[in-house]
DOPASE-774949 format. One record per residue (C-alpha): residue in one letter; chain; x, y, z. Coordinates in Angstrom, 3 decimals. Example, Ala and Ser with C-alpha at 12.3 -4.5 7.8 and 13.67 -1.06 7.14 Angstrom:
// DOPASE-774949
  residu  chaine         x         y         z
       A       A    12.300    -4.500     7.800
       S       A    13.670    -1.060     7.140
// end
This chain:
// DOPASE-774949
  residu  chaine         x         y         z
       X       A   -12.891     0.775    -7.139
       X       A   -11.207     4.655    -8.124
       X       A    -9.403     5.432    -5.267
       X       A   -10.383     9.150    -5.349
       X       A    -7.764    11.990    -5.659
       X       A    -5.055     9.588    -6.595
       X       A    -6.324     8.887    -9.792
       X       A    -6.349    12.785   -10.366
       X       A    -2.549    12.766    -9.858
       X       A    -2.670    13.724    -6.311
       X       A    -0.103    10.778    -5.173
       X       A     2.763    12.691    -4.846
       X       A     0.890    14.969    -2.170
       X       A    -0.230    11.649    -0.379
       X       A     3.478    10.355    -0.377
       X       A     4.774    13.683     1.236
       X       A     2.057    13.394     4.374
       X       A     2.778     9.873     4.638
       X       A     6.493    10.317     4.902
       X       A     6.198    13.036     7.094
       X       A     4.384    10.577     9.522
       X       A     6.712     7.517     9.307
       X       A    10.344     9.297     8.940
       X       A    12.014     8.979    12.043
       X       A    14.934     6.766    10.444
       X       A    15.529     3.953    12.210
       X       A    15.218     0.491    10.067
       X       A    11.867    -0.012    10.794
       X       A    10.174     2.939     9.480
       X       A    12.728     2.111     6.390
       X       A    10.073    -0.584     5.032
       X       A     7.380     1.344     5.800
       X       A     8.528     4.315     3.364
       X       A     9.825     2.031     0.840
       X       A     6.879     0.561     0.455
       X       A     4.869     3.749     0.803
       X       A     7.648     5.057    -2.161
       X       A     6.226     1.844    -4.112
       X       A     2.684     2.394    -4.031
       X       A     2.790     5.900    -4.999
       X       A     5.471     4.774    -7.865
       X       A     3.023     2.573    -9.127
       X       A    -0.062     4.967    -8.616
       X       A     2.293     7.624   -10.850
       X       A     3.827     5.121   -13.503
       X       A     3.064     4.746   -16.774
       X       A     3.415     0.975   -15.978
       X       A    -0.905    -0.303   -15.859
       X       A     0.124    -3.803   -14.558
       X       A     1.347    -2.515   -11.143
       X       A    -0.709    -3.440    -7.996
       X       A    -1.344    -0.281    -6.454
       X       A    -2.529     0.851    -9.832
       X       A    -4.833    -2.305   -10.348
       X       A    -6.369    -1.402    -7.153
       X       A    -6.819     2.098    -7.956
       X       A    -8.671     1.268   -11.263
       X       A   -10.684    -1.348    -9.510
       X       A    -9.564    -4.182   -10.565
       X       A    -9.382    -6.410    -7.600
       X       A   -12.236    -7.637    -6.010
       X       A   -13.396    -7.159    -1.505
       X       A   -12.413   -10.673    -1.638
       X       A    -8.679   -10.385    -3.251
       X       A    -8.499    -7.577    -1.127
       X       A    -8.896    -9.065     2.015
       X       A    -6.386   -11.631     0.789
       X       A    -4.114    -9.744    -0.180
       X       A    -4.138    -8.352     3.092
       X       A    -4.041   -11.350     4.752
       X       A    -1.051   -12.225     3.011
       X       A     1.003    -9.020     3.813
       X       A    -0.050    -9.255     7.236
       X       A     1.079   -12.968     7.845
       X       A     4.477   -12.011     6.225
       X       A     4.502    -8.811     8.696
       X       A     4.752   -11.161    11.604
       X       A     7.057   -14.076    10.205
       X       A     9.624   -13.258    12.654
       X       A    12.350   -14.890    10.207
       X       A    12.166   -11.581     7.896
       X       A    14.250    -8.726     8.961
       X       A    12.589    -5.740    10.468
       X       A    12.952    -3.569     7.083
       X       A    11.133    -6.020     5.357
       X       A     8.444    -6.634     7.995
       X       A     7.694    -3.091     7.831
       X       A     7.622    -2.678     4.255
       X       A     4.506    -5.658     4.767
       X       A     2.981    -3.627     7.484
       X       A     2.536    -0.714     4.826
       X       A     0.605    -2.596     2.645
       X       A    -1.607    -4.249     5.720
       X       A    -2.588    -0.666     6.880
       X       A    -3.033     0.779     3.338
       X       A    -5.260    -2.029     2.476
       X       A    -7.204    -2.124     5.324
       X       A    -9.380     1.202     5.080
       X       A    -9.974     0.359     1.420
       X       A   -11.498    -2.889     2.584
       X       A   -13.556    -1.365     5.526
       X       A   -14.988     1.297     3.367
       X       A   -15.974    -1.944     0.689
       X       A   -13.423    -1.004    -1.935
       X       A   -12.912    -3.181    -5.209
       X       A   -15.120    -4.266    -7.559
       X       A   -17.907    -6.778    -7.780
// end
C-alpha cells in the first residue's frame, strides 16, 4: 500500500491539519498529538524500520492491519492506562481504520 501524498513528503502538511483539529490542551488530546507527532516522525525519518513508514510502503498486509488495530483499540479502552496514553492508542485506531476500509496493505 503507498499511502498517497505522504510518500511525496506531504506529512508535515498532514501533521499541521491534524493538530489544528485535536489541540485544545487538556491531557487527553495530549496522546492524541503525540502520537499524531509519531506517525508523521516516522513518515519523515530517514529511519525505514518505523511503523508508520512500513505501512506507507506497503508492507503490512489487510490482515496485520486490522490487528494492529485491534490491538491499539483494546489498549484504548484498558481503563488501567492513563488518559494520555489511551489517547495516544486512539490515534492509531482512527488512523488505521480508513486505511483498512479503503483495503490498504498489501497482498
Amino acid at each position: 500500500m503507498k499511502i498517497t501524498g505522504l510518500e511525496e513528503g506531504r506529512a508535515e502538511e498532514v501533521w499541521e491539519s491534524a493538530g489544528e483539529i485535536v489541540r485544545g490542551g487538556d491531557v487527553k488530546n495530549t496522546g492524541y498529538i503525540h502520537a499524531l507527532e509519531g506517525i508523521v516522525s516516522g513518515l519523515d525519518s530517514d529511519r525505514g524500520q518505523t511503523l508508520p513508514r512500513k505501512i506507507a510502503e506497503g508492507k503490512y498486509t489487510k490482515e496485520e492491519l486490522e490487528e494492529t488495530k485491534e490491538q491499539m483499540e483494546r489498549r484504548s479502552s484498558q481503563e488501567f492506562r492513563p488518559e494520555g496514553e489511551r489517547s495516544f492508542y486512539k490515534a492509531w485506531s482512527d488512523i488505521l481504520l480508513p486505511l483498512i476500509e479503503k483495503g490498504e496493505g498489501s497482498e
